[in-house]
C-alpha positions in Angstrom: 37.0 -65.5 2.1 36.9 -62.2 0.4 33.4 -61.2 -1.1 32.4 -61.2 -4.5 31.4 -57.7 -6.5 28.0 -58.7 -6.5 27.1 -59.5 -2.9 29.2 -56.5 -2.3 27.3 -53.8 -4.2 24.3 -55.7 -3.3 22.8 -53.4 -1.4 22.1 -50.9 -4.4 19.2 -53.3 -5.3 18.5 -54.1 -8.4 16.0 -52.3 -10.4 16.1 -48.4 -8.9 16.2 -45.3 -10.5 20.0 -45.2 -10.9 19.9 -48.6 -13.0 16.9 -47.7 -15.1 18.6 -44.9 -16.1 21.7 -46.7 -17.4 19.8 -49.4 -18.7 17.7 -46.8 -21.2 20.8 -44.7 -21.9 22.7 -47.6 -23.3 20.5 -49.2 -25.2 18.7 -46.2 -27.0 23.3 -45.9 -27.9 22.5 -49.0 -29.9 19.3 -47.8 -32.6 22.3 -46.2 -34.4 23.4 -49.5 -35.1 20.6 -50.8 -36.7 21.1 -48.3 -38.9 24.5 -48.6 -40.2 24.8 -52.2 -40.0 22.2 -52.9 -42.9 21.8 -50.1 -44.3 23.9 -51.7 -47.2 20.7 -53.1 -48.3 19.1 -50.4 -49.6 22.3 -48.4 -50.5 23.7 -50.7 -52.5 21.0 -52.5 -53.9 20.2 -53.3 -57.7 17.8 -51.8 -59.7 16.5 -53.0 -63.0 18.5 -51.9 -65.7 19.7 -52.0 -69.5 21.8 -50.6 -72.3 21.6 -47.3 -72.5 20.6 -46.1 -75.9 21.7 -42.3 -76.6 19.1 -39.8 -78.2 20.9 -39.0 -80.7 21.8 -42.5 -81.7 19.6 -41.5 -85.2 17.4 -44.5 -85.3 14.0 -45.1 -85.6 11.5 -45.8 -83.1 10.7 -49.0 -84.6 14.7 -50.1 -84.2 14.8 -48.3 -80.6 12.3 -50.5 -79.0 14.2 -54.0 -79.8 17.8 -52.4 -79.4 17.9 -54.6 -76.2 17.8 -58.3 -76.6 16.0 -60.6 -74.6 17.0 -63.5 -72.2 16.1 -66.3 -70.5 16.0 -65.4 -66.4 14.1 -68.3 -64.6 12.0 -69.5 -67.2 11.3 -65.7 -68.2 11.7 -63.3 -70.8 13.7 -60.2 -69.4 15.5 -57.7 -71.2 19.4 -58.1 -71.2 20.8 -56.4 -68.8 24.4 -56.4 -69.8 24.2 -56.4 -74.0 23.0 -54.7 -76.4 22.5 -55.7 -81.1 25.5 -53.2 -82.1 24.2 -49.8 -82.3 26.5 -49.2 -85.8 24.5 -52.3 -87.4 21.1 -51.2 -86.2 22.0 -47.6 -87.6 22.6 -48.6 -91.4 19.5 -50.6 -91.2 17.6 -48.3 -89.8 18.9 -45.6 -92.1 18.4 -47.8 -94.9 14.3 -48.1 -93.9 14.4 -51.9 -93.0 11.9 -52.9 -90.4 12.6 -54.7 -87.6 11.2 -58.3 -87.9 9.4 -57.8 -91.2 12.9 -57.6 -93.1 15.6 -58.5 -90.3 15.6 -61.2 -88.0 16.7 -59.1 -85.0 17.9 -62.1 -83.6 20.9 -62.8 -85.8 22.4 -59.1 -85.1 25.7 -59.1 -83.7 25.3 -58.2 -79.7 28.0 -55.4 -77.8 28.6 -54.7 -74.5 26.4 -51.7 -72.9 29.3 -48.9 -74.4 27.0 -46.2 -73.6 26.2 -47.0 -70.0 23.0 -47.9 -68.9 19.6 -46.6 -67.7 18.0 -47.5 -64.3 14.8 -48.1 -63.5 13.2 -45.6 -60.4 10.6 -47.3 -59.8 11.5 -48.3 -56.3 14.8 -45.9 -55.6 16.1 -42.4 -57.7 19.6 -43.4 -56.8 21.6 -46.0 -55.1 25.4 -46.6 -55.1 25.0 -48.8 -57.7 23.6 -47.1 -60.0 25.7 -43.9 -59.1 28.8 -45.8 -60.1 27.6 -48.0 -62.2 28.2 -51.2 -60.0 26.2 -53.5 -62.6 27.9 -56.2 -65.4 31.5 -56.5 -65.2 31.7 -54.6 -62.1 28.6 -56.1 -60.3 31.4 -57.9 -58.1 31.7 -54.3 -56.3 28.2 -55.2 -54.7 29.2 -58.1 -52.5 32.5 -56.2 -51.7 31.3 -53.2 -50.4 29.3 -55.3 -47.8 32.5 -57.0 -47.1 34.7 -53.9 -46.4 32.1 -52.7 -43.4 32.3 -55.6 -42.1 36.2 -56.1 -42.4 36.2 -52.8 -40.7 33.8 -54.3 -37.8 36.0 -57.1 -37.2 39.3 -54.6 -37.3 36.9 -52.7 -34.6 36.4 -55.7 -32.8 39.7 -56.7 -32.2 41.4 -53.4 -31.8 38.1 -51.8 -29.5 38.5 -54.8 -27.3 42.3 -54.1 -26.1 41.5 -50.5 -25.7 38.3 -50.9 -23.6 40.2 -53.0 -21.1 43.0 -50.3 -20.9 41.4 -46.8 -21.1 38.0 -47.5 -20.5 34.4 -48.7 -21.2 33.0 -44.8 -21.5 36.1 -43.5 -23.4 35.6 -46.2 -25.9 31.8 -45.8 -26.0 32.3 -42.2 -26.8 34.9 -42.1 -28.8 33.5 -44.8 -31.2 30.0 -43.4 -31.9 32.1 -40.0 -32.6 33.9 -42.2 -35.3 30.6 -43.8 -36.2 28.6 -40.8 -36.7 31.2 -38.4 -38.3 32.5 -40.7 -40.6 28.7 -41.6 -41.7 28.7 -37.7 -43.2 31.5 -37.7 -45.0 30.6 -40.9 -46.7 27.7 -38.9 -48.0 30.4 -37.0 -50.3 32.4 -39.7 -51.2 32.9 -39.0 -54.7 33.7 -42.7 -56.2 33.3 -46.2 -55.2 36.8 -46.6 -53.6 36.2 -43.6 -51.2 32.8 -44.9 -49.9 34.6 -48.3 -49.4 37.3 -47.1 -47.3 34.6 -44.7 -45.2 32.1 -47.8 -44.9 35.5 -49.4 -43.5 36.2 -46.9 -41.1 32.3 -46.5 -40.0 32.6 -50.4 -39.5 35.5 -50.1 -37.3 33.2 -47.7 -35.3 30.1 -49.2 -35.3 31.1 -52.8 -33.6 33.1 -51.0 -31.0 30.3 -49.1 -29.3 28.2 -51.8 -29.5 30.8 -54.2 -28.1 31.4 -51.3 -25.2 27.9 -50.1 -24.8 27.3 -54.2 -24.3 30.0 -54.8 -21.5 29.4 -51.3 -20.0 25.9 -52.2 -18.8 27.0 -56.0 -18.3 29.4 -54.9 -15.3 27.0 -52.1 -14.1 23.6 -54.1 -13.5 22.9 -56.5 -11.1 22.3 -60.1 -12.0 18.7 -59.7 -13.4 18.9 -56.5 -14.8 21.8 -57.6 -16.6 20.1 -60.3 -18.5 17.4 -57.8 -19.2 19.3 -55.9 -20.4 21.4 -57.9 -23.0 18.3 -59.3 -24.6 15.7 -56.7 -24.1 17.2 -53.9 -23.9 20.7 -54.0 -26.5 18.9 -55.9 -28.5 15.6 -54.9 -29.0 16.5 -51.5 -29.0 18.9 -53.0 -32.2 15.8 -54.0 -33.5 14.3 -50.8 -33.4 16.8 -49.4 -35.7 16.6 -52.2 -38.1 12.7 -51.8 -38.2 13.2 -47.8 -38.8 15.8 -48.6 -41.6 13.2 -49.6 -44.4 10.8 -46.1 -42.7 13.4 -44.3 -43.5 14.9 -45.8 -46.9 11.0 -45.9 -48.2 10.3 -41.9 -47.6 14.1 -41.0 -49.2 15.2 -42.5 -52.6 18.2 -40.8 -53.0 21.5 -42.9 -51.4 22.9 -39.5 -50.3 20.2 -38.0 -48.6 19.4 -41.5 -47.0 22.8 -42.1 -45.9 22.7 -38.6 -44.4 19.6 -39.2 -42.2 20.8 -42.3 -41.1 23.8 -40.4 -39.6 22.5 -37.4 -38.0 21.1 -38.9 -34.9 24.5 -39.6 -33.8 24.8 -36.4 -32.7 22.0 -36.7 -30.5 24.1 -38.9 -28.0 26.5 -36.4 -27.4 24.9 -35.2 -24.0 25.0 -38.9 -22.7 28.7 -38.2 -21.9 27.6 -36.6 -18.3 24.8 -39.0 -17.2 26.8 -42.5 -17.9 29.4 -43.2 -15.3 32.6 -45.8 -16.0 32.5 -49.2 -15.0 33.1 -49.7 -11.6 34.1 -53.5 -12.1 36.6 -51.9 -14.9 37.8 -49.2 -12.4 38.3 -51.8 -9.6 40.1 -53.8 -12.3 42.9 -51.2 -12.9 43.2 -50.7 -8.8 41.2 -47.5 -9.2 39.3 -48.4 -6.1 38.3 -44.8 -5.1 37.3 -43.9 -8.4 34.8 -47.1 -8.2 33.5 -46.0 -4.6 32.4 -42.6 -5.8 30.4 -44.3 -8.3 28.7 -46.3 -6.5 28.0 -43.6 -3.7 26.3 -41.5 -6.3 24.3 -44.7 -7.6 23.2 -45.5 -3.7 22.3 -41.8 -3.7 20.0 -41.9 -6.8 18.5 -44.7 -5.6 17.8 -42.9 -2.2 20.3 -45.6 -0.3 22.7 -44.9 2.4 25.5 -46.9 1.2 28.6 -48.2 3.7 30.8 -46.2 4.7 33.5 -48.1 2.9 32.4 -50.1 0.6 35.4 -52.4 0.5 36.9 -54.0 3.4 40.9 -53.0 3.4 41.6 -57.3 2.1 39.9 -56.2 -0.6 40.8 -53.1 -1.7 44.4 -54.7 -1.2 43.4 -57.2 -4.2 41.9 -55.2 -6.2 44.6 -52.4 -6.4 47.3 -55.5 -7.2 45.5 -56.2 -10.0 46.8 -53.4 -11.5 50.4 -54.6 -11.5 49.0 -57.6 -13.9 48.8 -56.3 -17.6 46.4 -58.2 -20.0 46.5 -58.7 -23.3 44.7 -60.6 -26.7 47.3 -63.3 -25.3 46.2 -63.9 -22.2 42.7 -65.7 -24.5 45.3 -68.1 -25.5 46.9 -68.6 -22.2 45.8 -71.5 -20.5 44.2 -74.6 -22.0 41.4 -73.7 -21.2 40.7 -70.4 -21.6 41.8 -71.1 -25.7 40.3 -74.1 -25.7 37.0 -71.8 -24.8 38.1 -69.0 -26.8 38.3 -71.3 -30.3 35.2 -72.9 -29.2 33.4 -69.2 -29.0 34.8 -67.9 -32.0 33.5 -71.2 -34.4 30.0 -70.7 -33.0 29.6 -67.0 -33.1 31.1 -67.1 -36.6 28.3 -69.6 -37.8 25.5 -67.8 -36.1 26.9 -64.4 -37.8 26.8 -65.9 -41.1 23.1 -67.4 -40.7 21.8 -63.9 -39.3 23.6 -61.7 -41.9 22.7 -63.5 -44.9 19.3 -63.8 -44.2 19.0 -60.4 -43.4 21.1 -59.0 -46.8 19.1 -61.6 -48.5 15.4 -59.8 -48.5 15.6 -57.7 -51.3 15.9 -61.0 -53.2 12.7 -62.2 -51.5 9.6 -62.0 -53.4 7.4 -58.9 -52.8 8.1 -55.3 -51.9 12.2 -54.7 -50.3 10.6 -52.4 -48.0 8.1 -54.3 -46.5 10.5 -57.8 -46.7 13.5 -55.7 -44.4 10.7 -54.8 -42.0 9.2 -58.3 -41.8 12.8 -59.3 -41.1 13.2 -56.8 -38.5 10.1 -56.8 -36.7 10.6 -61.6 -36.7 14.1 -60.3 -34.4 11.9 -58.7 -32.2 9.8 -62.1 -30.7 13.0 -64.0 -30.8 14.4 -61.1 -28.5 11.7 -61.8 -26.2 11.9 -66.0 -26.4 15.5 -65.0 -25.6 14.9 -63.3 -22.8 12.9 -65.4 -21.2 15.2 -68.7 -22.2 18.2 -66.5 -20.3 15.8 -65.6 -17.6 14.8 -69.7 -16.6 16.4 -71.7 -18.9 20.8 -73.0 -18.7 22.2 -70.7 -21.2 24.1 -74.0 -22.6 20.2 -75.9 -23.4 18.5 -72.6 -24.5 21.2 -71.6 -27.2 21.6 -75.4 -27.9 17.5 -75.5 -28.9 17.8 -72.1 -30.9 20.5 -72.8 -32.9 18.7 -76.6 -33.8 15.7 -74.5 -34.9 17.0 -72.0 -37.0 19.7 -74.7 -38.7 16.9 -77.6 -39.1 14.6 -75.3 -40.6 17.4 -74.0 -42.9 18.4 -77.2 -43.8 14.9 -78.3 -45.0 14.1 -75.6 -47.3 15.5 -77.2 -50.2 12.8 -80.4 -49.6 9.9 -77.6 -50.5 8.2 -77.4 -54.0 9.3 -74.4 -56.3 6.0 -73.1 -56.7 5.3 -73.3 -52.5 7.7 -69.6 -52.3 5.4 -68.2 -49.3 6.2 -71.8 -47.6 9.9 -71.3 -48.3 9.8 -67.4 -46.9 8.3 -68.7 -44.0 10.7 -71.1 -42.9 13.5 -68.6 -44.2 12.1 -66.2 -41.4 11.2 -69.0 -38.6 14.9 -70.1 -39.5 15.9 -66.5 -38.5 13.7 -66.3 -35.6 15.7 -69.2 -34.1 19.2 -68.0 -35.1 18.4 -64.1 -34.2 17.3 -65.6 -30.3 21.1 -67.7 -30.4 22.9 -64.5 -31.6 21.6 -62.8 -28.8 21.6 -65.3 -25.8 25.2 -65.3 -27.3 26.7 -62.3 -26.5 25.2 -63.0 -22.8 26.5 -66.0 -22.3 30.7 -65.4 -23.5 30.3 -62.4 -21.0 29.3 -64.3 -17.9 32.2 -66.9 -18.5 35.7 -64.5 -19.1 36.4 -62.7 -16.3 36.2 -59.5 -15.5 40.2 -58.7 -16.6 39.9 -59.6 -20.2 35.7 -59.6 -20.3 35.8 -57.2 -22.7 38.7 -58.3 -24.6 37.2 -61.5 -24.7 33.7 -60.6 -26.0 35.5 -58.7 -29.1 37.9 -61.2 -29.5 35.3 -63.7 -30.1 32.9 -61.8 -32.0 36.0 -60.9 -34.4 34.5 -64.8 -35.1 31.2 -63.1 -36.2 32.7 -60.4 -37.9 34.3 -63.0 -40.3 31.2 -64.3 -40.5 29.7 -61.5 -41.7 31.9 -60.7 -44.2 31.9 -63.9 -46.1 27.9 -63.9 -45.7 27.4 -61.5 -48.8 29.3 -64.7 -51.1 26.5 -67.5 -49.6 23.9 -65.3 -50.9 26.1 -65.4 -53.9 26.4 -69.3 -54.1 22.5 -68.9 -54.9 23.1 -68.0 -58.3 24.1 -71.7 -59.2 22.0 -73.6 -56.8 19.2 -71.8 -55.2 19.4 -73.9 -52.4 22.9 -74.1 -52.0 23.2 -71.2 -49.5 20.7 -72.6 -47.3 22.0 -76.5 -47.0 24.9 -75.0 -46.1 23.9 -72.6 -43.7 21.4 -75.1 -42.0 24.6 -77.4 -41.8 26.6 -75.2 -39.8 23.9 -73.8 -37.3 23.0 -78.0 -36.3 27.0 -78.6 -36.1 27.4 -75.4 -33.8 24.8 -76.2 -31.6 26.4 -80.1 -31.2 29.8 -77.6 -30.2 27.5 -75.4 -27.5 26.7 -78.3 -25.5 30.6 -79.0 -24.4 30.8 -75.2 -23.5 30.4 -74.7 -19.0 27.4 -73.6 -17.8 26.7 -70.0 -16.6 23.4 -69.8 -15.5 23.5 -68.7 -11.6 27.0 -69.1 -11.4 29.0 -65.9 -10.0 30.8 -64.4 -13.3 35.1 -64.6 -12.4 36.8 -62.1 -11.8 40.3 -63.8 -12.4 41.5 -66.1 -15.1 41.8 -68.5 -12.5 38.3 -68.3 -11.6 36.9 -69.6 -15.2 35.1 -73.0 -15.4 36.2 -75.9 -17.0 35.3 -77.3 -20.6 33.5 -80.4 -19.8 36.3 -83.1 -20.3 39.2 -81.2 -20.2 41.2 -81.3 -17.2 43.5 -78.6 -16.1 46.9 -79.3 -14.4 46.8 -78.0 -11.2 44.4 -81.4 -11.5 47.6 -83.7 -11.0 48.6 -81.9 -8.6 45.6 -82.0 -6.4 45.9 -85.7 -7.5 49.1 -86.1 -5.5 48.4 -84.2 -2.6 47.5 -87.1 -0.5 50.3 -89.0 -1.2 52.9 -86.5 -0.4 50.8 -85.8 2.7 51.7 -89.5 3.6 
């Protein structure tokens, strides 16, 4: 029986100098992300604004101060945000010495659109996109959109990075996607309307997901067993969480969307040296019969790690299989090719898409939390960084199949039961709101861990983008269940709490992973539990025909 990678390679250890070194160098790849993924809260967020009133309008001061109606907002007086009493009124009765509310009841003046624009408020930001281009009233539908487009253009990149991972590489990808990521990130800082920044945010989407999808798989097939949980919990994701928590340091010392969006984007660049310290993916290169290639990188890794490695490292048998596999050519279809493999696939796509929706909401949802939007993004950054930690350890001694199980019934329960608290108990709400992420932050990333480990090697990669295309879709429709909150407050989370319990009902049917060597082949997968493949009748009729 031929050996498996990892009892082959076993004897680079697990934890030496050549794995720290990947393990730091890909995830530091991933603070970027932080950045760009929500940094759509504070670039596109809403001010407080109103009818703009020009100087030279010629009246008084008494008839400027009530030019702007109020309204009603939550059983409290605000200025209208969207109308105006008609400026050509309030100029004849201003010119004609009437006082406002001692002669006219303001009230019964005629109301007009805001014709003259509008004026924001800087107390918390000088300039956002919104109020650059004005994305307030009749266009404030532009908001939830531009959130949208990135993440239509992360689940283009998920599909499309995917494919061309498993053809031309893990590194060329990697690369090549944080080039897209960063440079495109500039340029959107001189986008000069709406439309452009949307089709930039689209392209930096596209970007984004596919080195974090690469930069994922890369270090899965490099590290050893325990290193490789590490590292997809600890490591990807905290460091993810790092980015997140430096988002609202960042967006609290600039003001200005511009200058913001352009600090965000410059330490891209700093990655550029990594090129010549990360190797390719051995697994990857052994994949595409590139068995040579895959020797030389593991001689240098033994040699980093001060290890005499074999003189061949794979016998001839199986250097004979490996290099066949190169004749076999994979595709998005072979997901869909066996029973089971799309029965898996579907099964993967649901859950991820529910747990995307849960984690993205909640975290475009802070600015609408009570209390400073720079101290609310950071409090929902720094609850991701326990749950990373929970994770770990749940992916470190726990079934993958139970521990994701238990943290998506968390985070959904404690969802679903918000709407039972008072009104008035808001820090109670907030709370749960956060615990709620706590629990869906840990499944999102025992997640990502736990679709690698079953796919095999051939279309791992594939696989992992094809099923977070599922969370991509997620994440774009997120931005419309914060929206549902405008007619029932609760709305959002009832349903959100709803899907996360139903998904984690769907995760217990899913195999187990935990300690079990990750395929290679297609043919190696496990089985959902109840379905039976056919080779099974078969095998069923073997004895018989041996009579």
């Amino acid at each position: 029986m031929s050996r498996g990678y990892d009892e082959i390679t076993s004897f680079l250890g697990e934890w030496g100098p050549f794995q720290r070194a990947i393990f730091f160098l890909l995830s530091s790849s991933i603070i970027p992300n932080g950045f760009n993924g929500l940094s759509v809260v504070f670039l596109a967020d809403t001010p407080s604004h109103w009818c703009h009133i020009p100087t030279n309008a010629n009246i008084s001061v008494q008839w400027r101060n009530v030019s702007i109606p109020l309204e009603e907002v939550n059983g409290e007086l605000q200025y209208s945000k969207c109308r105006r009493y008609s400026l050509g009124v309030i100029r004849n009765l201003s010119a004609m010495n009437y006082l406002p509310g001692v002669d006219v009841n303001v009230t019964e003046i005629k109301q007009e659109r805001c014709l003259d624009g509008w004026e924001y408020s800087q107390e918390t930001y000088i300039s956002t996109i919104v109020t650059q281009w004005n994305l307030v009233c009749s266009d404030d539908w532009k908001i939830p959109l531009t959130s949208s487009v990135f993440y239509l253009g992360v689940l283009c990149g998920s599909f499309i990075s995917g494919q061309l991972s498993d053809r031309y590489g893990r590194k060329v990808v990697l690369f090549g996607t944080m080039a897209v990521q960063t440079c495109f990130s500039v340029i959107q800082v001189f986008a000069p309307n709406w439309g452009a920044f949307c089709v930039l945010f689209f392209i930096v989407g596209m970007g984004q997901i596919s080195n974090y999808v690469a930069a994922f798989v890369l270090g899965t097939e490099i590290l050893g067993k325990s290193a490789r949980v590490l590292y997809s919990t600890l490591g990807v994701c905290l460091f993810f969480a790092i980015g997140y928590m430096l988002l609202p340091l960042f967006a609290f010392c600039i003001r200005d969307w511009r200058m913001l969006q352009l600090a965000l984007s410059v330490p891209g660049f700093l990655y550029i040296p990594l090129w010549w310290f990360i190797p390719e993916s051995p697994r990857w290169l052994l994949s595409q019969g590139r068995v040579e290639d895959a020797e030389e990188i593991l001689q240098e890794a033994a040699r980093k790690n001060g290890i005499t490695a074999p003189t061949r490292i794979f016998e001839p048998g199986e250097v004979s299989d490996w290099a066949s596999k190169r004749k076999q050519a994979h595709s998005i279809l072979d997901l869909l090719r066996t029973k089971n493999i799309c029965t898996m696939t579907i099964m993967f796509f649901a859950v991820w898409m529910t747990v995307s929706v849960g984690y993205f909401a909640l975290s475009l949802n802070t600015p609408n939390l009570h209390g400073d939007p720079y101290l609310n993004c950071f409090f929902s950054a720094a609850t991701e960084v326990p749950s990373y930690v929970v994770a770990w350890l749940l992916l470190r001694w726990f079934p993958r199949r139970y521990s994701m199980a238990a943290t998506l019934f968390l985070g959904g329960v404690l969802l679903f039961f918000i709407h039972l608290v008072p009104p008035s108990l808001t820090m109670v709400s907030t709370a749960l709101e956060m615990v709620g992420k706590f629990g869906i932050t840990a499944a999102f990333s025992i997640v990502y861990v736990y679709t690698a480990e079953l796919y095999p090697t051939v279309v791992r990669n594939m696989a992992v983008g094809a099923c977070s295309m599922g969370s991509r879709l997620g994440s774009i429709i997120s931005p419309y269940f914060i929206y549902l909150g405008t007619y029932d407050k609760y709305l959002p989370y009832f349903l959100m709490g709803s899907l996360t319990i139903l998904s984690g009902v769907l995760i217990l049917l899913i195999p187990e992973s935990f300690r079990v060597p990750m395929p290679e082949t297609i043919d190696e997968m496990q089985i959902i539990k109840g379905l039976k493949p056919k080779m099974s009748s078969y095998n069923l009729q073997s004895p018989a025909e041996a009579e």
